[in-house]
KOLVO-138552 format. One record per residue (C-alpha): x, y, z; residue in one letter. Coordinates in steps of 0.2 Angstrom, whole numbers, plus 5000, padded with zeros to 4 digits. Example, Ala and Ser with C-alpha at 12.3 -4.5 7.8 and 13.67 -1.06 7.14 Angstrom:
REM KOLVO-138552
{X 5062	Y 4978	Z 5039	r A}
{X 5068	Y 4995	Z 5036	r S}
REM end
This chain:
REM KOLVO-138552
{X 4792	Y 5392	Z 5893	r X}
{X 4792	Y 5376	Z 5883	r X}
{X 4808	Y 5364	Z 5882	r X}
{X 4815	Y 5358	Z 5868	r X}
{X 4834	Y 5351	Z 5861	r X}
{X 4837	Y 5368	Z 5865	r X}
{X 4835	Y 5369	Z 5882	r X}
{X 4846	Y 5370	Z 5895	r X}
{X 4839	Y 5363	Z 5912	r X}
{X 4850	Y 5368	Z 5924	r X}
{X 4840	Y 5353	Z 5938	r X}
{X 4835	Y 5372	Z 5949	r X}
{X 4816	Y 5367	Z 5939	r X}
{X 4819	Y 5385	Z 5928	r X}
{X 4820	Y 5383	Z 5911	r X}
{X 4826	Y 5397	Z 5898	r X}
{X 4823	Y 5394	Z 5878	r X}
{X 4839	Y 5401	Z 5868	r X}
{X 4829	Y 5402	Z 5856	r X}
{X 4819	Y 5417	Z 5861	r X}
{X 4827	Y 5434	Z 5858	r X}
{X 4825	Y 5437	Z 5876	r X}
{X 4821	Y 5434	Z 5895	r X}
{X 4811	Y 5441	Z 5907	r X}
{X 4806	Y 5445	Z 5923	r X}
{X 4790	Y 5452	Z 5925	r X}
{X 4778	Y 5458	Z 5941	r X}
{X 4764	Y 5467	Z 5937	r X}
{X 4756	Y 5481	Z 5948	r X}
{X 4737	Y 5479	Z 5948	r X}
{X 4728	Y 5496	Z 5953	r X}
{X 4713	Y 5498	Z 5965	r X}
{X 4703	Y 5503	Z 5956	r X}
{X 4697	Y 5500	Z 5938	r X}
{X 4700	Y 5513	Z 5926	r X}
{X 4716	Y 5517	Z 5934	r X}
{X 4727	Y 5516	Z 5920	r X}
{X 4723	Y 5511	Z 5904	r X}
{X 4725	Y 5494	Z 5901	r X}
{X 4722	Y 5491	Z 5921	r X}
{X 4737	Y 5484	Z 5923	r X}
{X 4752	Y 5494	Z 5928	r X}
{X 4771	Y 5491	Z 5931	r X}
{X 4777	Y 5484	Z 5946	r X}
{X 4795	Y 5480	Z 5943	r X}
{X 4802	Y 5471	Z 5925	r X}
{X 4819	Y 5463	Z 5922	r X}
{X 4824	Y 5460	Z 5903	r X}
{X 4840	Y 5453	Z 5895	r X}
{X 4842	Y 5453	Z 5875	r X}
{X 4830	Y 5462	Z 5863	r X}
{X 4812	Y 5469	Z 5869	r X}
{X 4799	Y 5460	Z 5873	r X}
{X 4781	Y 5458	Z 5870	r X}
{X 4777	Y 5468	Z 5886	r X}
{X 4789	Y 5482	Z 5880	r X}
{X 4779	Y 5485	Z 5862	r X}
{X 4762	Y 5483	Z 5871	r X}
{X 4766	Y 5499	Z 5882	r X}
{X 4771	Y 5507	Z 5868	r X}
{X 4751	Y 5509	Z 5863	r X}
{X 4749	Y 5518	Z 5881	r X}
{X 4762	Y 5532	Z 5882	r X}
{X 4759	Y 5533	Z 5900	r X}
{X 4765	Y 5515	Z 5901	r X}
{X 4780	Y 5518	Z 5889	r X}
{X 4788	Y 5531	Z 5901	r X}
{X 4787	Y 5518	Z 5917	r X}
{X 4799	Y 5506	Z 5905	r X}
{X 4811	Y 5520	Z 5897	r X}
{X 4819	Y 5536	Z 5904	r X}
{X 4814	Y 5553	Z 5896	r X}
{X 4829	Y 5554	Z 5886	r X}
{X 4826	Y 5536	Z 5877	r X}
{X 4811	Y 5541	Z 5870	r X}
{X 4817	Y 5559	Z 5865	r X}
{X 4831	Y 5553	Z 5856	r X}
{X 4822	Y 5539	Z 5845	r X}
{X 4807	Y 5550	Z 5845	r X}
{X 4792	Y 5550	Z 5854	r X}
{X 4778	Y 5538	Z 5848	r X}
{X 4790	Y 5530	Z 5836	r X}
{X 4791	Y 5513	Z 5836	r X}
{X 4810	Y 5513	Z 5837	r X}
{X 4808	Y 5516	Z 5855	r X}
{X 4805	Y 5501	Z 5859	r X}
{X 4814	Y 5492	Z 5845	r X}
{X 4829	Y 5501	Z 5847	r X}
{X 4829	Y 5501	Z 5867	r X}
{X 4841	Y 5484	Z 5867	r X}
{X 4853	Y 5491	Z 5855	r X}
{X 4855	Y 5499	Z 5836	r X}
{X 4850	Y 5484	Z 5828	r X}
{X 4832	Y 5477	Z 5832	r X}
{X 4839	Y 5457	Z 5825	r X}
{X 4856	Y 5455	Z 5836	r X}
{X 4858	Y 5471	Z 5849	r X}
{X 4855	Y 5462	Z 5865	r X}
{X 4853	Y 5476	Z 5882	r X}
{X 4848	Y 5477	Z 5897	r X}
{X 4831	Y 5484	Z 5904	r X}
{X 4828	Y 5486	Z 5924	r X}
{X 4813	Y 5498	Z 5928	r X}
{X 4802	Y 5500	Z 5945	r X}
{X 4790	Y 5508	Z 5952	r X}
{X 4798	Y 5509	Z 5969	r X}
{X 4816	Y 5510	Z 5975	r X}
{X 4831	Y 5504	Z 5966	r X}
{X 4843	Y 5501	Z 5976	r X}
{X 4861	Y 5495	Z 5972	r X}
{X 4877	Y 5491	Z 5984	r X}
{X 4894	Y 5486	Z 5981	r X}
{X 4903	Y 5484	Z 5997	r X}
{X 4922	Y 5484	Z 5988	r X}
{X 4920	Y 5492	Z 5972	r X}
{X 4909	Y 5496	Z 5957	r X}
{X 4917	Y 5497	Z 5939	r X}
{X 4904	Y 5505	Z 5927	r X}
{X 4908	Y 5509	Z 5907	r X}
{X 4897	Y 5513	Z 5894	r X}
{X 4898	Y 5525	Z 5878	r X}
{X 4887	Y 5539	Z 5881	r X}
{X 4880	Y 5542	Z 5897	r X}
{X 4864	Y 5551	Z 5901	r X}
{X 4856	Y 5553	Z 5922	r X}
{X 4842	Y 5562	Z 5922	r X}
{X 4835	Y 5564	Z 5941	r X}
{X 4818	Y 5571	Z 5942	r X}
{X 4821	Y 5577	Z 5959	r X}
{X 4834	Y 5581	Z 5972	r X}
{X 4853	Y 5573	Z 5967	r X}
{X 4865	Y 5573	Z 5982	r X}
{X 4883	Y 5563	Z 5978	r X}
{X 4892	Y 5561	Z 5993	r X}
{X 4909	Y 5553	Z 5994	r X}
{X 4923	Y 5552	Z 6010	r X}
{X 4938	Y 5552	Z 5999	r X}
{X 4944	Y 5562	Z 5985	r X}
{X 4932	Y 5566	Z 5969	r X}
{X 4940	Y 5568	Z 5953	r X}
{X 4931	Y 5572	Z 5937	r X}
{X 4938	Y 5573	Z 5920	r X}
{X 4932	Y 5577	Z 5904	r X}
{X 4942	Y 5576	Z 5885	r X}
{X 4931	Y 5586	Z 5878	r X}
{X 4919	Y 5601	Z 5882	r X}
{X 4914	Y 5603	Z 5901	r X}
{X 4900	Y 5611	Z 5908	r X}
{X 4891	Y 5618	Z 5924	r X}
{X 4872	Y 5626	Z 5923	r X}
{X 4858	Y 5628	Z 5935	r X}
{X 4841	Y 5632	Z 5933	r X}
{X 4834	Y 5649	Z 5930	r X}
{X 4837	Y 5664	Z 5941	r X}
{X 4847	Y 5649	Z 5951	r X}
{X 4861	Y 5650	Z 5961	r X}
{X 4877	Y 5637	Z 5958	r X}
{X 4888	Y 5641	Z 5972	r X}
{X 4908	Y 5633	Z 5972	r X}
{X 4912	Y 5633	Z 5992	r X}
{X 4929	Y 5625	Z 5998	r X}
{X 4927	Y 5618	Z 6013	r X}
{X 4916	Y 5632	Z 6019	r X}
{X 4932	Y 5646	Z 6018	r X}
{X 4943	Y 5634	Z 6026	r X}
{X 4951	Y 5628	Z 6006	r X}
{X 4957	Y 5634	Z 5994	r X}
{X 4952	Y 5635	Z 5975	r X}
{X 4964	Y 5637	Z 5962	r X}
{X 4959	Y 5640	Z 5944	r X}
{X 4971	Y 5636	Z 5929	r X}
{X 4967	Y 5642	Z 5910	r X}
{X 4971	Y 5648	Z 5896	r X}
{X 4959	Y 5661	Z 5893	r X}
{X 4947	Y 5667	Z 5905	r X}
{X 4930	Y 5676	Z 5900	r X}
{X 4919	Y 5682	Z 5914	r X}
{X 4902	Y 5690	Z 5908	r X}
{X 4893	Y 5695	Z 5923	r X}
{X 4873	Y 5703	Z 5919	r X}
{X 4868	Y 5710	Z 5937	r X}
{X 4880	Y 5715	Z 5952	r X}
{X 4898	Y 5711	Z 5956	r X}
{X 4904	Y 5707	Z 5973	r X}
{X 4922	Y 5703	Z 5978	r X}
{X 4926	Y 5700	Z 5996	r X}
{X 4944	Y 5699	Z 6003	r X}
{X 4950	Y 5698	Z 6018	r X}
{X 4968	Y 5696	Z 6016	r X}
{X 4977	Y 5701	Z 6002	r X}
{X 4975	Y 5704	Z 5985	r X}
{X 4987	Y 5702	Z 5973	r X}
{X 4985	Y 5704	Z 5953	r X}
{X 5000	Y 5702	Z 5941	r X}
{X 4997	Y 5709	Z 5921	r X}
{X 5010	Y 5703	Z 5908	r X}
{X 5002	Y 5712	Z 5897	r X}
{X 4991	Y 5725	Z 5893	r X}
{X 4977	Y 5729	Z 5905	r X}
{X 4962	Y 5736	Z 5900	r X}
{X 4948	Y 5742	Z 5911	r X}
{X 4932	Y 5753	Z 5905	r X}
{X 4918	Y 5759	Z 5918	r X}
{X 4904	Y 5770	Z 5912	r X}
{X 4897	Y 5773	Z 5929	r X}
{X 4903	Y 5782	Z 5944	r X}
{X 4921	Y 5774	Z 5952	r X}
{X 4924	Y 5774	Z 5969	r X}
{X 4938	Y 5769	Z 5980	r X}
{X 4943	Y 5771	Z 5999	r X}
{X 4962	Y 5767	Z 6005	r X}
{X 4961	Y 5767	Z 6023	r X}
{X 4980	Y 5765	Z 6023	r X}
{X 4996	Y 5772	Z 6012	r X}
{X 4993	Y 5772	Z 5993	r X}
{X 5011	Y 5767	Z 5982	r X}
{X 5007	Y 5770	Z 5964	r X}
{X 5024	Y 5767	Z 5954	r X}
{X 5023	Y 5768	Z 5936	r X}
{X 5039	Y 5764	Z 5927	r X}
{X 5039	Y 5771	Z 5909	r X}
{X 5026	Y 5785	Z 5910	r X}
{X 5009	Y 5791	Z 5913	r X}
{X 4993	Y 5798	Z 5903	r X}
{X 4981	Y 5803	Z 5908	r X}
{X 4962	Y 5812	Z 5900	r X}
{X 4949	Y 5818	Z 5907	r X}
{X 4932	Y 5833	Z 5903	r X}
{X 4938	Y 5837	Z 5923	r X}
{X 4945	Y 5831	Z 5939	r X}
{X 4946	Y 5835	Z 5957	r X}
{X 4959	Y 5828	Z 5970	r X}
{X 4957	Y 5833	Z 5987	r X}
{X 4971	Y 5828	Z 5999	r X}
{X 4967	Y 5832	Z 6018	r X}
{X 4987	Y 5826	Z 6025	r X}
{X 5003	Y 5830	Z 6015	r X}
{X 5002	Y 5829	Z 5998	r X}
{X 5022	Y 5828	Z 5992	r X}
{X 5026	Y 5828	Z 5972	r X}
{X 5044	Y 5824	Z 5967	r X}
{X 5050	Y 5826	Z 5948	r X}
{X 5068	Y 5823	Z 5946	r X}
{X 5069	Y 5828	Z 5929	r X}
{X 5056	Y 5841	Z 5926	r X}
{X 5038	Y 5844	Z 5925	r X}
{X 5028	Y 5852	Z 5911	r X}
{X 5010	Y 5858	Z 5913	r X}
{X 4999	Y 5864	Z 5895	r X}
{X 4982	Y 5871	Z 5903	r X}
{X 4972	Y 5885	Z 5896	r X}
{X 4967	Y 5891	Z 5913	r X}
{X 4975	Y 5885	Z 5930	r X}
{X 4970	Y 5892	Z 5947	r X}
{X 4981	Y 5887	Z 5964	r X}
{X 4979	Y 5894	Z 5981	r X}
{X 4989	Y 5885	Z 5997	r X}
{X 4992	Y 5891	Z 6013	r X}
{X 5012	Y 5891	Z 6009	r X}
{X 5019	Y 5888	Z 5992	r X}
{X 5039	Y 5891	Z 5992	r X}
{X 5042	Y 5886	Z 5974	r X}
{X 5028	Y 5898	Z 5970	r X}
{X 5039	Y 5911	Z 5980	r X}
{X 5055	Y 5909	Z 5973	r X}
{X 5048	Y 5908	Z 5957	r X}
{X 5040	Y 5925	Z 5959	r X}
{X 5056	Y 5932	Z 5965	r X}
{X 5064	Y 5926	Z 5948	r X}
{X 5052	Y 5937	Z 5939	r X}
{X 5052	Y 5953	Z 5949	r X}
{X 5070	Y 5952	Z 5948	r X}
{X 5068	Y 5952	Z 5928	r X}
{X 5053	Y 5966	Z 5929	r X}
{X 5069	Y 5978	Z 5940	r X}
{X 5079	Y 5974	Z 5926	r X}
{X 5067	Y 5978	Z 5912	r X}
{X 5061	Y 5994	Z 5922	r X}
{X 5079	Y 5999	Z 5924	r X}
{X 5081	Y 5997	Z 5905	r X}
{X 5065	Y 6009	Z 5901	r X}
{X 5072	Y 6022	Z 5913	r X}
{X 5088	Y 6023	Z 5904	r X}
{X 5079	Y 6025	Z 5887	r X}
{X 5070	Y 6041	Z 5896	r X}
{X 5085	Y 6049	Z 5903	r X}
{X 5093	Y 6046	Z 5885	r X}
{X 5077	Y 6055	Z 5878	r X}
{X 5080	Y 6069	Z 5893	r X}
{X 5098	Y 6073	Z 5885	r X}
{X 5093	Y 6071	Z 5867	r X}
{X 5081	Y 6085	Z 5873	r X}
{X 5090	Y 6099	Z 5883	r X}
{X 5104	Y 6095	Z 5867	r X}
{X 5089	Y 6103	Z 5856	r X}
{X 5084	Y 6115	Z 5866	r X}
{X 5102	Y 6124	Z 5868	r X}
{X 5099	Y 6122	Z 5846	r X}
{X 5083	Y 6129	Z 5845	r X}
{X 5080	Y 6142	Z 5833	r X}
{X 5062	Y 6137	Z 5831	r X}
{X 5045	Y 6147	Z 5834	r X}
{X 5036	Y 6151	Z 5848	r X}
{X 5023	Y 6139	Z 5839	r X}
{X 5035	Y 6125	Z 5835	r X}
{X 5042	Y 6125	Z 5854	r X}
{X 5024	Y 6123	Z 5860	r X}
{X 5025	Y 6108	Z 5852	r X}
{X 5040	Y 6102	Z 5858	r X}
{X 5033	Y 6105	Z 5873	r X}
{X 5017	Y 6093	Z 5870	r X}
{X 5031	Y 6079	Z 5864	r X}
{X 5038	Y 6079	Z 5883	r X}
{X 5021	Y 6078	Z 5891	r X}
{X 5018	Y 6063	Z 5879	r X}
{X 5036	Y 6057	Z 5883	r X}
{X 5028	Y 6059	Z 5904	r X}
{X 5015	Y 6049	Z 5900	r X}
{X 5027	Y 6035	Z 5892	r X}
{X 5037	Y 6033	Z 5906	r X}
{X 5020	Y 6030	Z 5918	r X}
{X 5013	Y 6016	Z 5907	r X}
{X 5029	Y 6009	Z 5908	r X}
{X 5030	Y 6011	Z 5926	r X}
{X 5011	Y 6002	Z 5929	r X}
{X 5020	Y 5987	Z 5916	r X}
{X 5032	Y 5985	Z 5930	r X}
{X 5017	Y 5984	Z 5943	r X}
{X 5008	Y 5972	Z 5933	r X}
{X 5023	Y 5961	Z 5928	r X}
{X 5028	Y 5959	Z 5948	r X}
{X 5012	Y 5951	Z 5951	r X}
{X 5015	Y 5936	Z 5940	r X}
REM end
C-alpha cells in the first residue's frame, strides 16, 4: 500500500492507508490443475477489517467462490446473486459499517485459556456436519423469547439425564403433548399423578390393564359410569360395601354364585309375603263357601237353576287353583 500524510508507520516495516475502507489479509489457494475453479484461483484463507474488498465483489461473479467467503445464511438472507451480499457483508450501510470477515478453507481453530466473552444481535451457526458441545461444568441456556428443539426427519431427539442416574423436572404452564405413532412410558418405581381439576381421557381402541397387586379406587363424591356392555371377571373375593343403599335400573339382569345370602334372605322376605297373600285368597274362598251353603238352605230355585249353581262352584274350584300356581310362581322370585 502507498504512504502518505496519512500513514501511520508503526517502524515494524507494515504500513496501513486510513484512507482505504478496509484491510486485508489475503492467501490464495492455487489449484492443480487448470480449469479447476473458474477463475483458477481459489481461497486459501482471507482476513478483512472494515467494508468489502475488491476480492469480496470479484467472487461474487463466481457463486462457487461467493460461498468460500459467506455462510449460507448471508447470502440467503440478502438474496442470493444480489449484489448486497457482498455490500452488505460488513454492516447495513455499505459507506460506514465496518465488520469483520475471517473464512478458510481449512480448520479454524480458536482457544482462550481463561475465558471468552462473545455478544452480538442475532446469531446464526450453521454446521454442515456433526456438532458436539462438550462442557465439564454446568450448561445453562436461556432464552426471552420463543425456544425451540427439532431434529431431522424421521429423527430421533433423545433428553437423557445422566443415563438414568438424574433427574429431569419439567415446569409449565400449559403442556401439550401430540404424539403421531406409539406411546411408551416405563417406570420402575412409582407413579404418581395429581388432577386439580378435571381429567379427561378418550380411547377409541381396545384398553388394557394388569394390577399384579391390590387395586384402591376411592371416589369421593360419586360415580357414573356408561357403557353398550361390560364384563368383570374377579377370580379371588370380590366384596361390595354400600352404607347407604344401592339402586340397580336394568332391563334384564342374570346372577348365579355359588352362595349368595343376601339373595336368600331376600327370597325369604318374599315367600313370607306370597304365605300372606295365599292365606288372604283362602279366606276369600271359605267366605265364598258360606255365602254358598247360606243359599243352598234358601234355595227355592229349579232343577235347571241349581245346575248352574253347580257350574259356578267348579268355576269357583278352578279359582282357588290359579291362585294356588300364583303362590308357586311368586315364591320363586
Amino acid at each position: 500500500m502507498v504512504s502518505d500524510a496519512n500513514t501511520n508507520d508503526s517502524g515494524s516495516g507494515s504500513q496501513i492507508d486510513y484512507n482505504t475502507k478496509h484491510v486485508y489479509f489475503y492467501l490464495p489457494k492455487v489449484p492443480a490443475e487448470d480449469g479447476e475453479v473458474a477463475d483458477n484461483i481459489d481461497l486459501g484463507a482471507i482476513f478483512r477489517l472494515g467494508g468489502y474488498c475488491d476480492l469480496e465483489q470479484q467472487a461474487h461473479k463466481v457463486p462457487a467462490d461467493e460461498q468460500h467467503y459467506y455462510p449460507q445464511k448471508h447470502i440467503e438472507s440478502q438474496g442470493a446473486g444480489s449484489d448486497s451480499v457482498y455490500q452488505a457483508s460488513a454492516g447495513s450501510s455499505t459507506e460506514s459499517s465496518h465488520g469483520i470477515l475471517m473464512a478458510c478453507d481449512g480448520h479454524f481453530l480458536l482457544k482462550a485459556a481463561e475465558k471468552m466473552f462473545v455478544e452480538t444481535g442475532d446469531h446464526h451457526l450453521q454446521v454442515n456436519g456433526d456438532y458436539e458441545h462438550d462442557t465439564t461444568g454446568s450448561v445453562n441456556v436461556q432464552s426471552g423469547d420463543i425456544m425451540k428443539l427439532k431434529s431431522g426427519t424421521n429423527k430421533t431427539l433423545t433428553l437423557n439425564a445422566g443415563d438414568k442416574t438424574g433427574d429431569m423436572e419439567l415446569l409449565a404452564n400449559n403442556k401439550t403433548e401430540t404424539v403421531q405413532g406409539n406411546r411408551t412410558t416405563t417406570t420402575s418405581g412409582d407413579n404418581s399423578d395429581t388432577t386439580s381439576g378435571s381429567d379427561s381421557k378418550i380411547t377409541w381402541g381396545f384398553t388394557k390393564k394388569i394390577n399384579g397387586g391390590v387395586n384402591w379406587t376411592a371416589f369421593i363424591e360419586g360415580q357414573l359410569v356408561t357403557a353398550t356392555w361390560g364384563l368383570q371377571v374377579y377370580l379371588g373375593t370380590l366384596i361390595k360395601v354400600y352404607p347407604v343403599s344401592e339402586v340397580v335400573l336394568a332391563g334384564m339382569r342374570f346372577q348365579a354364585t355359588g352362595l349368595n345370602v343376601a339373595s336368600v334372605q331376600t327370597q325369604v322376605g318374599y315367600k313370607a309375603l306370597s304365605a300372606d297373600t295365599f292365606a288372604a285368597k283362602v279366606s276369600t274362598v271359605l267366605t265364598g263357601l258360606v255365602d254358598q251353603q247360606i243359599q243352598i238352605t234358601q234355595a227355592t230355585l229349579t232343577t235347571q237353576q241349581r245346575a248352574v249353581q253347580a257350574n259356578v262352584d267348579e268355576l269357583q274350584a278352578r279359582q282357588v287353583e290359579m291362585d294356588a300356581n300364583i303362590v308357586g310362581i311368586v315364591s320363586f322370585l
